[in-house]
C-alpha positions as CSV (number, residue, x, y, z in Angstrom):
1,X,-99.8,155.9,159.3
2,X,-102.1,157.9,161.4
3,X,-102.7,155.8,164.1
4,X,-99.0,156.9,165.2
5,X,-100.6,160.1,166.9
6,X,-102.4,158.3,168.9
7,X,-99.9,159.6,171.4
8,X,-102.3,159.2,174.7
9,X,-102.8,155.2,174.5
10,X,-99.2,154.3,174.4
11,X,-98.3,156.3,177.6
12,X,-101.6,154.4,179.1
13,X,-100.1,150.9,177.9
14,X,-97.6,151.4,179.9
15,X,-98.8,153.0,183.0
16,X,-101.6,150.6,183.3
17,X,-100.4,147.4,182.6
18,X,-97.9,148.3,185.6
19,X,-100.4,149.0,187.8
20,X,-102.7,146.3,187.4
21,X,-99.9,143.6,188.0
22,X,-99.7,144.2,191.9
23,X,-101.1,141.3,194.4
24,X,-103.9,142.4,196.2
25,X,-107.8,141.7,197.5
26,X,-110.5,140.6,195.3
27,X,-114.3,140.2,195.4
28,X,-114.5,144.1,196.9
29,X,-116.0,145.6,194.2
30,X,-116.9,149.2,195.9
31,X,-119.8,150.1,192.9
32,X,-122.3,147.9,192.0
33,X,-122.4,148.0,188.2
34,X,-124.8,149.0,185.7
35,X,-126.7,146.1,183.7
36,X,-129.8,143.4,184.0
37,X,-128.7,140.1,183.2
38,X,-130.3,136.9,184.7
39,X,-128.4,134.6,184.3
40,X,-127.5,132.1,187.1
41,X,-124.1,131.3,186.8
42,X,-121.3,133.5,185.5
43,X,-120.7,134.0,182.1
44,X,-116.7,132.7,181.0
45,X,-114.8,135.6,180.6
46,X,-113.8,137.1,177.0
47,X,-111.0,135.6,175.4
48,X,-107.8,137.5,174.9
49,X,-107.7,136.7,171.3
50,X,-110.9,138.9,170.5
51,X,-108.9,141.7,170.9
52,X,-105.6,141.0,170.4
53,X,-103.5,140.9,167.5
54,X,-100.9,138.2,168.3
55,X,-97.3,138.4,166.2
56,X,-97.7,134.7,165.7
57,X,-100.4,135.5,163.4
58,X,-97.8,137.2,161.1
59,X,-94.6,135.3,161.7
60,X,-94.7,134.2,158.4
61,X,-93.0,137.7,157.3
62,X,-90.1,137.5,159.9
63,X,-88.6,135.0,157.4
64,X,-86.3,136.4,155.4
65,X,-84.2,139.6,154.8
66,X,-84.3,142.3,151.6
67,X,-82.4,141.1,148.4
68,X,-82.8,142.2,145.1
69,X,-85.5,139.5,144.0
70,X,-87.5,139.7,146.5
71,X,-88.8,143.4,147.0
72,X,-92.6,141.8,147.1
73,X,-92.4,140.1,150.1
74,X,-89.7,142.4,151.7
75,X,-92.5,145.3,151.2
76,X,-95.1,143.6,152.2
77,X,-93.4,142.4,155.1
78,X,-92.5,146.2,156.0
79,X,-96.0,147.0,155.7
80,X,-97.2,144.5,157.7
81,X,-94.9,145.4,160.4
82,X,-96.0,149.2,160.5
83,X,-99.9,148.9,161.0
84,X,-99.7,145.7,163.1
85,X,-97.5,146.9,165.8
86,X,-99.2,149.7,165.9
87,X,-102.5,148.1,166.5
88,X,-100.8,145.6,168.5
89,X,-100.1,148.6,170.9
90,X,-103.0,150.1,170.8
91,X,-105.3,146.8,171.8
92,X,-102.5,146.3,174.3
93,X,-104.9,148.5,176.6
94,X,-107.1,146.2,176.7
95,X,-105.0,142.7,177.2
96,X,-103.2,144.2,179.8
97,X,-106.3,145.4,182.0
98,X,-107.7,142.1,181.3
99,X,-104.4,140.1,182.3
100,X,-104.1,142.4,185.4
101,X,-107.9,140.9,186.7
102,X,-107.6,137.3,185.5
103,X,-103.7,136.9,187.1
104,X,-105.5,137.5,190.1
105,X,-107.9,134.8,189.3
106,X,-110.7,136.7,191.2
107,X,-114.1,134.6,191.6
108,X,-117.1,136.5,190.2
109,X,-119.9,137.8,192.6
110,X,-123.4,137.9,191.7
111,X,-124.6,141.8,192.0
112,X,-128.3,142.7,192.4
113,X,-129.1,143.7,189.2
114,X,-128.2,140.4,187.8
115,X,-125.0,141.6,186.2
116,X,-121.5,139.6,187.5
117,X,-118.4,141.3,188.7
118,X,-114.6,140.1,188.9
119,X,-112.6,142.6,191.0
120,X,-109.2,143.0,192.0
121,X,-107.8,145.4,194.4
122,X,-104.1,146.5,194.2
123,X,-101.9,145.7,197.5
124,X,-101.5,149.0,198.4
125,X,-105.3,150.2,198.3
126,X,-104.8,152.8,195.9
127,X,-106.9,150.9,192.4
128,X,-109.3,148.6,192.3
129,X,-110.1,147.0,188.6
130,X,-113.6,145.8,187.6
131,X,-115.1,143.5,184.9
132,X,-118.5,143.8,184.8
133,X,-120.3,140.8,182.4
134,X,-124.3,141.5,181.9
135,X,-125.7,138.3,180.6
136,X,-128.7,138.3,178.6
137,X,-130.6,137.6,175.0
138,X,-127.5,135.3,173.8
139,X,-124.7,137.4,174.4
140,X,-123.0,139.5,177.6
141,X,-122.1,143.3,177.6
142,X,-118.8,144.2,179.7
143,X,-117.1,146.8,180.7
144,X,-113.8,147.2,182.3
145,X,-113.2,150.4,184.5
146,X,-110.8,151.2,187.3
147,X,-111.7,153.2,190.5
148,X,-108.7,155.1,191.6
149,X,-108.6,155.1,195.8
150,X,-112.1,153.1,196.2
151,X,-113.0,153.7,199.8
152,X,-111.8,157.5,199.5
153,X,-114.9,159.9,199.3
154,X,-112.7,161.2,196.2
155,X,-112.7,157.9,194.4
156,X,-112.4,158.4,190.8
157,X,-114.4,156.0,188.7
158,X,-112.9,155.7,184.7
159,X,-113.9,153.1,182.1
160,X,-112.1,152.0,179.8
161,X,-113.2,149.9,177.2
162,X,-116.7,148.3,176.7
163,X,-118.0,145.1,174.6
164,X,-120.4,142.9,173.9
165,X,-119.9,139.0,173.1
166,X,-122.3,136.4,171.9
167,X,-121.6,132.9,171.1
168,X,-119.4,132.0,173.9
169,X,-116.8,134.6,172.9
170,X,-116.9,133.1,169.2
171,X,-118.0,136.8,168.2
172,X,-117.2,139.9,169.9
173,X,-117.2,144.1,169.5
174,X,-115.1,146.1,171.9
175,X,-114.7,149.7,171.8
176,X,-112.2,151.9,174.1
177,X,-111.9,154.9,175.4
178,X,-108.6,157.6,176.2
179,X,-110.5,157.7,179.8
180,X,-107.7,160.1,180.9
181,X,-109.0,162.6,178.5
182,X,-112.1,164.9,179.2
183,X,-115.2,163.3,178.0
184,X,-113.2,159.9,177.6
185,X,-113.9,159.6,174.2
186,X,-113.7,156.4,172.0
187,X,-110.4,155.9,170.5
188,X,-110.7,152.2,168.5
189,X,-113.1,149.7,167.6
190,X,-112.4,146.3,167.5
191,X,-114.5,143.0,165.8
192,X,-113.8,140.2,166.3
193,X,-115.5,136.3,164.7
194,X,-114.8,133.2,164.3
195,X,-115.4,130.8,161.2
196,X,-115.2,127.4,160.7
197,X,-112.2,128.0,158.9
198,X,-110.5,130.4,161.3
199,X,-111.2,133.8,162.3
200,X,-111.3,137.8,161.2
201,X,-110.1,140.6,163.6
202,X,-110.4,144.2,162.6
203,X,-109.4,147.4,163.9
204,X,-110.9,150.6,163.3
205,X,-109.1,153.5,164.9
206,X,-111.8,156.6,166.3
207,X,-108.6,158.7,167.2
208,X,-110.0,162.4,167.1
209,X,-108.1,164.7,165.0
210,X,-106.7,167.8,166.0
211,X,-107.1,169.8,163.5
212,X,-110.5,170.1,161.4
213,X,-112.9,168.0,163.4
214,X,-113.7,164.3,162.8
215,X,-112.0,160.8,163.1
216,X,-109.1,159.5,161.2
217,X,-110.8,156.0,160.6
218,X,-108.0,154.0,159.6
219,X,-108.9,150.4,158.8
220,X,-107.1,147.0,159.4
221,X,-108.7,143.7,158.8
222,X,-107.3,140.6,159.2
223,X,-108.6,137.2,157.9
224,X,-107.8,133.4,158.4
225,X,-109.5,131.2,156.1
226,X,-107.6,127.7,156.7
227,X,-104.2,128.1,155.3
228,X,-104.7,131.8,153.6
229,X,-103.9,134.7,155.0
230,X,-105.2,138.4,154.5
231,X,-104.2,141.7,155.8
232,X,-106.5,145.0,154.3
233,X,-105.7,148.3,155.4
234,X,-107.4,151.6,154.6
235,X,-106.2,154.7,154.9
236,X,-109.3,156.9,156.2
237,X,-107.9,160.4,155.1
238,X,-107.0,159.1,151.3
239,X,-109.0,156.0,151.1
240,X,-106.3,154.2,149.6
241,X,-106.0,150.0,150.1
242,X,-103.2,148.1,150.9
243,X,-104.3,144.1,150.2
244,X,-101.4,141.6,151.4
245,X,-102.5,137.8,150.9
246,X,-100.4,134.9,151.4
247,X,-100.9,131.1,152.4
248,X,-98.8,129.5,155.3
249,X,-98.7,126.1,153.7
250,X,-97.2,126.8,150.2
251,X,-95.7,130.5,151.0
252,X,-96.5,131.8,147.9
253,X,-98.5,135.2,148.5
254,X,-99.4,139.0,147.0
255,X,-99.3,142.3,147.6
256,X,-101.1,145.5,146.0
257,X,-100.4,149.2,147.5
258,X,-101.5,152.4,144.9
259,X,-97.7,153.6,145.8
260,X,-95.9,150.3,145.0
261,X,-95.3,148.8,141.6
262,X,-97.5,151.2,140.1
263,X,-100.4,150.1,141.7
264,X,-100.2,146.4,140.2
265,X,-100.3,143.2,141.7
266,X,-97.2,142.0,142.6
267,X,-96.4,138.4,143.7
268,X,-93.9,135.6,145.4
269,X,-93.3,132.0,144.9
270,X,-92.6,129.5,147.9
271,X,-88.8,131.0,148.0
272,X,-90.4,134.5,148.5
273,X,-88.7,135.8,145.3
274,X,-90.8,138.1,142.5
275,X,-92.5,136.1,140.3
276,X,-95.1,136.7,137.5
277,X,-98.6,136.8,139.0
278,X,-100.8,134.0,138.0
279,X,-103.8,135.1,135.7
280,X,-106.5,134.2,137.8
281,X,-104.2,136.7,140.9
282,X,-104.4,139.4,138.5
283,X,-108.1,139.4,137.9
């Protein structure tokens, strides 16, 4: 899986989230931020869950162990494990620079410009984080940046993801950057909605490759419709699909890969073991 080069955000992870954890001052912001809103009060602050992909989500394939009638699930299951943890790690950017702020429970300052800030200064001085929500038209842009020693005339300003929500958080886009790279550039995308029925969450990884130019692009997607389940990945250097569908309530599920059972369908019953897919699964 390509996003595994993505070398640079899983040293972040951890540097940041360490960081961010220490008590300190809040309400100093030492930048006003960028934006226009108008808004009287101050928007709620994004939820988590637009940008994180939670292991609860795919529990259900923590089940059970490989035998020899039940390679379906057991590959599926593998699969699943590969491209979510590795998104998991790479959104954990993001939940961790968020926990970091709201641990602190900061209250949120009106700035000139109509735009709100939440800030929290570490105990030693040395980072101060910012969340920046600009209200306006039905939804709020943010942005999350860090300024490394803020009263120093050598403070160093970095953002490090951006978004915009509308619908109370019900609906979101994030995109984030390897700030400690020159030009920061954008490393993942991230949509997220809710439905009536439950939610999707995708992942789009704008890791820059090394060699030849361009972005690797790989895809996941995953979907809650009531009891179903649905995990799509696309490769973005072959274009191949992995599909892996399965329903919490009765078990039963699918999976179709291009390497794996020939490229056919294959499915489980409520035990997880191989069964014949049903006609209207094949179609």
């Amino acid at each position: 899986v390509n996003w595994l080069r993505n070398r640079s955000i899983l040293g972040l992870v951890l540097v940041l989230s360490l960081t961010l954890w220490g008590c300190g001052d809040d309400n100093n912001p030492s930048d006003p931020g960028d934006g226009g809103g108008s808004s009287e009060t101050a928007p709620d602050l994004p939820p988590t869950a637009s940008f994180t992909f939670d292991a609860s989500d795919v529990a259900f394939f923590e089940a059970s162990s490989k035998t020899a009638t039940n390679l379906h699930w057991f590959n599926a299951a593998t699969r699943v494990a590969i491209v979510w943890g590795v998104a998991s790690l790479s959104v954990a950017i993001p939940a961790a620079l968020f926990a970091g702020v709201i641990n602190a429970d900061p209250q949120p300052a009106r700035q000139s410009d109509g735009s709100w800030i939440w800030s929290h200064t570490t105990s030693n001085g040395a980072l101060q984080s910012q969340v920046i929500g600009d209200p306006g038209d039905g939804m709020v842009e943010w942005t999350f940046r860090t300024i490394a020693n803020p009263t120093s005339e050598n403070a160093e300003t970095r953002t490090w993801f951006v978004g915009t929500t509308s619908g109370g958080g019900s609906s979101a886009t994030w995109t984030f950057f390897a700030a400690d790279r020159e030009g920061a550039p954008a490393v993942a995308q991230i949509d997220y909605d809710e439905t009536e029925t439950g939610k999707t969450l995708s992942f789009t990884d704008l890791y820059e490759e090394t060699e030849g130019g361009g972005t690797i692009d790989d895809a996941l997607t995953f979907t809650v419709d009531g009891d179903a389940r649905s995990i799509e990945f696309v490769d973005g250097q072959s274009d191949d699909i992995w599909f892996i569908e399965w329903n919490e309530s009765t078990q039963t599920g699918s999976i179709q890969v291009p390497e794996y059972n020939d490229g056919e369908k294959g499915c489980w019953d409520e035990l997880l073991e191989d069964v014949d897919c049903p006609i209207a699964a094949i179609q």
